[in-house]
Structure formats: C-alpha cells, structure tokens
RODO-2510 file (C-alpha; in nm, 4 decimals, decimal comma):
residues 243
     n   res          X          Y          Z
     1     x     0,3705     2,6903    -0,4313
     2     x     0,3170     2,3184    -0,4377
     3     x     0,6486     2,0651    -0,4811
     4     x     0,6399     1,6965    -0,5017
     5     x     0,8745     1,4774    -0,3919
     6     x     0,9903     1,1267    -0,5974
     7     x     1,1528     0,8252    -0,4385
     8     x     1,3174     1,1131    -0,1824
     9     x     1,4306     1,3397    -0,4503
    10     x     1,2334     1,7346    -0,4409
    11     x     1,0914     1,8848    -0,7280
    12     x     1,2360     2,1863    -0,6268
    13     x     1,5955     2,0190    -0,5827
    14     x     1,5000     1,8823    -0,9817
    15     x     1,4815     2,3315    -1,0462
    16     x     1,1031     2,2123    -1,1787
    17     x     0,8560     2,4836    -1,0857
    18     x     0,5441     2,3298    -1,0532
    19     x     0,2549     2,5720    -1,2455
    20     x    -0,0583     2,4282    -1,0698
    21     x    -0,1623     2,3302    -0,7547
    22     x    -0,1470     1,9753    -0,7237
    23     x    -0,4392     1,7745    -0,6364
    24     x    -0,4052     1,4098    -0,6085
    25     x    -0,6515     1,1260    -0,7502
    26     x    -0,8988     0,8906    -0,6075
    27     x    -1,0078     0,6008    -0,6407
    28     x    -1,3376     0,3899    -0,7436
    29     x    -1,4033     0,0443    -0,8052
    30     x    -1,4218     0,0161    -1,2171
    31     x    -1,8052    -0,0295    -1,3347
    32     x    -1,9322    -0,2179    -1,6239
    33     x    -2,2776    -0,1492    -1,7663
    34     x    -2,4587    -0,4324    -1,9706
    35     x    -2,7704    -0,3700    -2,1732
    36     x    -3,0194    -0,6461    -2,1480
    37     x    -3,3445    -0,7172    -2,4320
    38     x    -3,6560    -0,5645    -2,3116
    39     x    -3,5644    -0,3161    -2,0275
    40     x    -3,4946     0,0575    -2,0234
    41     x    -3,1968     0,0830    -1,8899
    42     x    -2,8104    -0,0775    -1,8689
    43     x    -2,7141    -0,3296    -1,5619
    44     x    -2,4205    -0,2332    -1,3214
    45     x    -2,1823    -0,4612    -1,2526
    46     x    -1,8944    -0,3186    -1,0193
    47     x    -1,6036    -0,5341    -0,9776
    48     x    -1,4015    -0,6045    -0,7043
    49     x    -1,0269    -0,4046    -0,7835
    50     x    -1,0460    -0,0637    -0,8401
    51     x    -0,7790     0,0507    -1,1653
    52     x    -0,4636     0,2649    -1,1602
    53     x    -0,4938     0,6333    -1,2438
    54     x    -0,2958     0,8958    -1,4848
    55     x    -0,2647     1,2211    -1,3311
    56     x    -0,0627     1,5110    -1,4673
    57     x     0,1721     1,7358    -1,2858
    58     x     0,2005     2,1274    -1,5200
    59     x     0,5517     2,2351    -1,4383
    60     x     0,7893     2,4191    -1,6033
    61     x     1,1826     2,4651    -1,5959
    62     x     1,3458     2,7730    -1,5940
    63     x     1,7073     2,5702    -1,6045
    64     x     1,6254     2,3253    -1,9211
    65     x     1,9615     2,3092    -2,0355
    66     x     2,1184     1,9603    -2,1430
    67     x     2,2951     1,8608    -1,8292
    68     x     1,9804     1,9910    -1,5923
    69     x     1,7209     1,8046    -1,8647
    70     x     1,9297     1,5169    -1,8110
    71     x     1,9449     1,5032    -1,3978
    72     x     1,5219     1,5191    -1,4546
    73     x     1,5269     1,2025    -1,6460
    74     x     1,7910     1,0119    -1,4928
    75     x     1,5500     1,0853    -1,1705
    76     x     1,2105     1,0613    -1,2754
    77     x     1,1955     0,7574    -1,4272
    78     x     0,9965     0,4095    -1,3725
    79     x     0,8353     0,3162    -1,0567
    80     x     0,8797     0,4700    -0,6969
    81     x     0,6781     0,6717    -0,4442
    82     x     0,5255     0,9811    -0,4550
    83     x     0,4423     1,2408    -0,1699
    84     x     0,2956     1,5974    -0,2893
    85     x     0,3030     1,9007    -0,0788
    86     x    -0,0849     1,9566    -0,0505
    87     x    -0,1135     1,5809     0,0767
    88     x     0,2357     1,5711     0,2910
    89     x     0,1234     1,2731     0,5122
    90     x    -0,0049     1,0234     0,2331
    91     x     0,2489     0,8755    -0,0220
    92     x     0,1510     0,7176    -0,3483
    93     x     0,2379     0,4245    -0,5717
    94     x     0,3357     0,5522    -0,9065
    95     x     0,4471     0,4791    -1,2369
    96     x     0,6574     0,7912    -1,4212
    97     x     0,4601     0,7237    -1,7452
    98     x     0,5889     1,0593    -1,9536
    99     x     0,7797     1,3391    -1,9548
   100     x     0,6837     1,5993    -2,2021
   101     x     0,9279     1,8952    -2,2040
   102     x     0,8501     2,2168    -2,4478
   103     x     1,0740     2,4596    -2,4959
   104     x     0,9442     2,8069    -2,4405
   105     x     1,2759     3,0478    -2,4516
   106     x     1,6350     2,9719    -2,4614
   107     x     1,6865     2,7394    -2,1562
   108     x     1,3556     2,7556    -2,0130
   109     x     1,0651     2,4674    -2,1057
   110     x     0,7300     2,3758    -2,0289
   111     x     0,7491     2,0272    -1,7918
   112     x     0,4214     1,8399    -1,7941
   113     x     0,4708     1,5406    -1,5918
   114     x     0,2034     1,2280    -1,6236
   115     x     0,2311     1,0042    -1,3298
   116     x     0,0266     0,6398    -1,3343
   117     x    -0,0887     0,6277    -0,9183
   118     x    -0,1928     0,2346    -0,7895
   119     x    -0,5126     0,2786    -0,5562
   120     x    -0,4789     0,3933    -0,2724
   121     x    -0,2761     0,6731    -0,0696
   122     x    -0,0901     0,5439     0,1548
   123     x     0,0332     0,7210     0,5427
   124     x     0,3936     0,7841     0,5213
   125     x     0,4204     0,5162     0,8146
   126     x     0,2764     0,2508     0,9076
   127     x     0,1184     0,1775     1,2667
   128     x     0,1842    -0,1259     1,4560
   129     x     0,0439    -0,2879     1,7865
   130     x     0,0250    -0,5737     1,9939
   131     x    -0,3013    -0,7910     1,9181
   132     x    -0,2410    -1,0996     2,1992
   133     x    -0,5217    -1,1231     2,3696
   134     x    -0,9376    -1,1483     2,4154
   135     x    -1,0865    -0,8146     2,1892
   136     x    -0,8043    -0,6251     2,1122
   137     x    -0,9197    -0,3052     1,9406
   138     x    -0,7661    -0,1833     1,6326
   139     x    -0,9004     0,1306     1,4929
   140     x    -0,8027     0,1866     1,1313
   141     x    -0,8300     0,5888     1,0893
   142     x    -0,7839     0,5874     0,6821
   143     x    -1,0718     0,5831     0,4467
   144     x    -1,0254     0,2380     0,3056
   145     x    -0,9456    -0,0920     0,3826
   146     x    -0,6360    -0,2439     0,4675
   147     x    -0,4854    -0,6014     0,4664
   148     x    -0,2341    -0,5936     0,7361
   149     x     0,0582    -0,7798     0,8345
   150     x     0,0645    -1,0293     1,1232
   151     x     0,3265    -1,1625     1,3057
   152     x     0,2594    -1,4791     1,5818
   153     x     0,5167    -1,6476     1,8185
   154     x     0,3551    -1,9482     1,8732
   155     x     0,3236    -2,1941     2,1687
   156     x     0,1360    -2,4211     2,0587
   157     x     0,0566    -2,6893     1,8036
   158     x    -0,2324    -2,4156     1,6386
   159     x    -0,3680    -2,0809     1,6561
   160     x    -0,6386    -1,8856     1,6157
   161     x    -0,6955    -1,5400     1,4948
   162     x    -1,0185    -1,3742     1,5081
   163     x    -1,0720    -1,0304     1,3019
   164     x    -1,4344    -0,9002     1,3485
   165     x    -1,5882    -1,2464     1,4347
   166     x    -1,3927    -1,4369     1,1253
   167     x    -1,1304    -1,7196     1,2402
   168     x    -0,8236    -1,7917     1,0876
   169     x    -0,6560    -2,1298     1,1641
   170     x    -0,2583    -2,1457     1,1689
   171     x    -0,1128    -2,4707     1,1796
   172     x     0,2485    -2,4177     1,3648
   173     x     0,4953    -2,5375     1,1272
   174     x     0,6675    -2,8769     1,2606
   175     x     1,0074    -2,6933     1,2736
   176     x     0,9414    -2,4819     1,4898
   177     x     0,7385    -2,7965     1,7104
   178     x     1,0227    -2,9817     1,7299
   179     x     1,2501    -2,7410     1,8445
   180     x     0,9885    -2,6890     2,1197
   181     x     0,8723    -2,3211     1,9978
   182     x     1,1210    -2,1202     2,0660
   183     x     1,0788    -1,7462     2,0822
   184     x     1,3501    -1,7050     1,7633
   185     x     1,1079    -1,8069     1,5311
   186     x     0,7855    -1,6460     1,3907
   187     x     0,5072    -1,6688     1,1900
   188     x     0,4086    -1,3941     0,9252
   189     x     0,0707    -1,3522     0,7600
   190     x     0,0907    -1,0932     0,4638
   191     x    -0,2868    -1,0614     0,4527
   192     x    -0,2539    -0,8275     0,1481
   193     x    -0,0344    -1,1101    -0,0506
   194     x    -0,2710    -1,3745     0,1567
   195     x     0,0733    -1,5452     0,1737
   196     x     0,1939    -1,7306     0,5452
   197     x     0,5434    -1,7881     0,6054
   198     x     0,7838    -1,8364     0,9040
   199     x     1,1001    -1,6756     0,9623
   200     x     1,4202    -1,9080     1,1029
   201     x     1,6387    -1,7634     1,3815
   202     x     1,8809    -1,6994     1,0548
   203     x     1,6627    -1,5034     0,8682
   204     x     1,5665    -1,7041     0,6601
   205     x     1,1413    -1,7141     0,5084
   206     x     0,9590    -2,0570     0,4362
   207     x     0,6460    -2,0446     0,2853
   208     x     0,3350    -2,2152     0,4616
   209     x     0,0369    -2,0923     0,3752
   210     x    -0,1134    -2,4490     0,3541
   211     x    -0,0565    -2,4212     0,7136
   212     x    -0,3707    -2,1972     0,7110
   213     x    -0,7345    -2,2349     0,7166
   214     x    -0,9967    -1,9813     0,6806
   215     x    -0,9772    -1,6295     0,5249
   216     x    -0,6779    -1,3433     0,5706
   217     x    -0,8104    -1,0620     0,8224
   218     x    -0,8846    -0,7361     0,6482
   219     x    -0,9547    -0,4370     0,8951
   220     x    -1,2732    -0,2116     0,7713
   221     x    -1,2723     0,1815     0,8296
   222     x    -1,2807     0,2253     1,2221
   223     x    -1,2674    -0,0045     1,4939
   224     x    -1,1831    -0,3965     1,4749
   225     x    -1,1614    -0,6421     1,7159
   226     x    -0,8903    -0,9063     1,7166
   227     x    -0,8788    -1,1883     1,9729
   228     x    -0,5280    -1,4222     1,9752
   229     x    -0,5091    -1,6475     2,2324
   230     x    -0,2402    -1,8836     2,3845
   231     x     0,0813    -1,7350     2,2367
   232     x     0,3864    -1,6021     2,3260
   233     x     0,3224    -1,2660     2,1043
   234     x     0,1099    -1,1464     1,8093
   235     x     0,1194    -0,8230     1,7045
   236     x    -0,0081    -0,6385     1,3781
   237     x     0,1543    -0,3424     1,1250
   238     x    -0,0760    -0,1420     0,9140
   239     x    -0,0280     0,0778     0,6991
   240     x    -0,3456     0,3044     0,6686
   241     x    -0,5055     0,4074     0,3514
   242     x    -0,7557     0,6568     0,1419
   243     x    -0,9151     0,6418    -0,1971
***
C-alpha cells in the first residue's frame, strides 16, 4: 500500500489510507504554438522554465471524526516537502493546494488530496566533493540539470572556476585581502540563485556578486569537469535531480 510522507509527518501516522498507487509527476518545459499567415501548420516556441504541476493523492479516512479531521489540516497545510513511498529516494517541492474530504459513513470520508509539485524531484541528500584542482570530475547521476553550490577559500587576489570549458571570474573581496586570506572566511556561489557572497569568521553573509564575471556553472546529466586552481579549498554540494 503506498504512504506519503509531508514535511516528516506519515500518511499513515495522519490514519489516511491512501486508495491508489501513487505515481509522481514530471516535468516539461511549457510550449507555445503560434500560427503564422500562409503556412500549414503552428510554430513552437519552448521556453526556458518548465511550470509547477497539480497532482492528486485518492485517500480515504476511516477515523474522520472532528479532532482526527482537524490533526489532517493543522498538518497538511501550505508549503513543505514531499517524499512518496513508490519514489522513497526523491523528495518534492510542494504546495498543499486542497483538501477535499467526503463523508461516506459515520466517521469514515473520502480524502482526495491535490498537491502543486515545483520541477524537479529532488535526492533526499545532497552530494558534496572537493573540486580544487586541474579536471576534477563531477558526475551528476540525476536526469536533469543542477545549479550547484560552491564554496572557495581563497589565496589570492582572483579565481577562476572552470565548469565544462566555461570560466567564472571571482574577485576576492578586499576584506578578506586585507586580513591576508585567512582560512575563516569563504566564498559561496549559489549558482541556482546566481547570487556570490562571503561568509565572516562570525557567521555573518555579505553579498558580492559584482565580485563575479562570467556565467554560474551548471552541471549537465553525467560527467563534468571542474578545474580551480591556486586556493586553499573549493569544494561543491549538489543536490541531484529528475523531471
């Protein structure tokens, strides 16, 4: 019998009984299709994002008395992860967009539940690994894409990262220059946000994405090459994806 389980909370901890086997979405870039004067058939234009999907969950309740009712909506309720038991090592993004209970017989109910998933599925965990160094493979195992995060100690006035032949210039932040680049602070580049920042010894993030040139590295499906010279460390975190 398949279970789901929401922002660490089990469908079968909820008492819902799910009817169906659950089979999550997938994904594909949305499509638009414009006719043009004088020729047989529509132009495709597919765009670059790919849109959020509505799913439904049939479940039913064989407890759907006030208090347990309650407990389901107090839980399943605005925005949180998702992991279903047919796909237990991919989590997805989700919106709860509506509950739609139906009573049936005294204290039991029908339970549809209508989920809103952001591309993609995600792994559970994410992966991370040392990049210093001359072609440093990375081998991304999901089916799509993913915009990782890296992290650079510098040791030196700039660096440059190299993803599959494409530099990215990083500009050390005079901070950390003048206090003669010490191994307490480091640079972060959210590729996925394409936001740079570096992190104090306190804790503390400041912003400096000016402090880059050239695009954020995006890993393809299989192996990619990274080459990070002349720094004290650079590693990357992934977290792997399907549509």
């Amino acid at each position: 019998m398949s279970s789901f389980t929401f922002n660490g909370v089990s469908s079968n901890t909820l008492g819902i009984i799910i009817t169906k086997p659950i089979v999550r979405p997938t994904w594909l870039p949305e499509t638009e299709f414009t006719p043009i004067p004088g020729r047989p058939r529509q132009i495709p234009y597919t765009k670059d994002w790919y849109p959020n999907i509505s799913f439904t969950i049939q479940a039913c309740m064989s407890d759907a008395s006030p208090a347990k009712v309650k407990e389901v909506y107090d839980t399943l309720r605005e925005y949180g992860t998702l992991v279903i038991s047919t796909s237990p090592d991919e989590q997805l993004n989700v919106y709860v967009e509506e509950l739609d209970p139906d009573c049936k017989a005294i204290m039991m109910a029908e339970f549809p539940i209508t989920f809103r998933a952001e591309p993609f599925a995600y792994a559970t965990a994410p992966k991370s690994q040392s990049i210093m160094g001359d072609t440093v493979e990375v081998n991304n195992t999901g089916t799509a894409f993913v915009d990782p995060l890296i992290t650079i100690i510098a040791s030196q006035a700039t660096t440059t990262v190299t993803c599959n032949g494409v530099d990215m210039i990083v500009t050390t932040p005079t901070e950390i220059v003048s206090a003669g680049y010490p191994s307490t602070y480091s640079i972060s580049l959210d590729c996925e946000g394409e936001l740079a920042y570096y992190t104090k010894p306190n804790g503390d993030k400041v912003a400096c994405t000016q402090n880059t040139k050239g695009p954020f590295a995006r890993l393809h499906t299989g192996k990619n090459y990274f080459t990070v010279l002349n720094v004290q460390a650079a590693s990357l975190t992934m977290t792997e994806r399907w549509y």
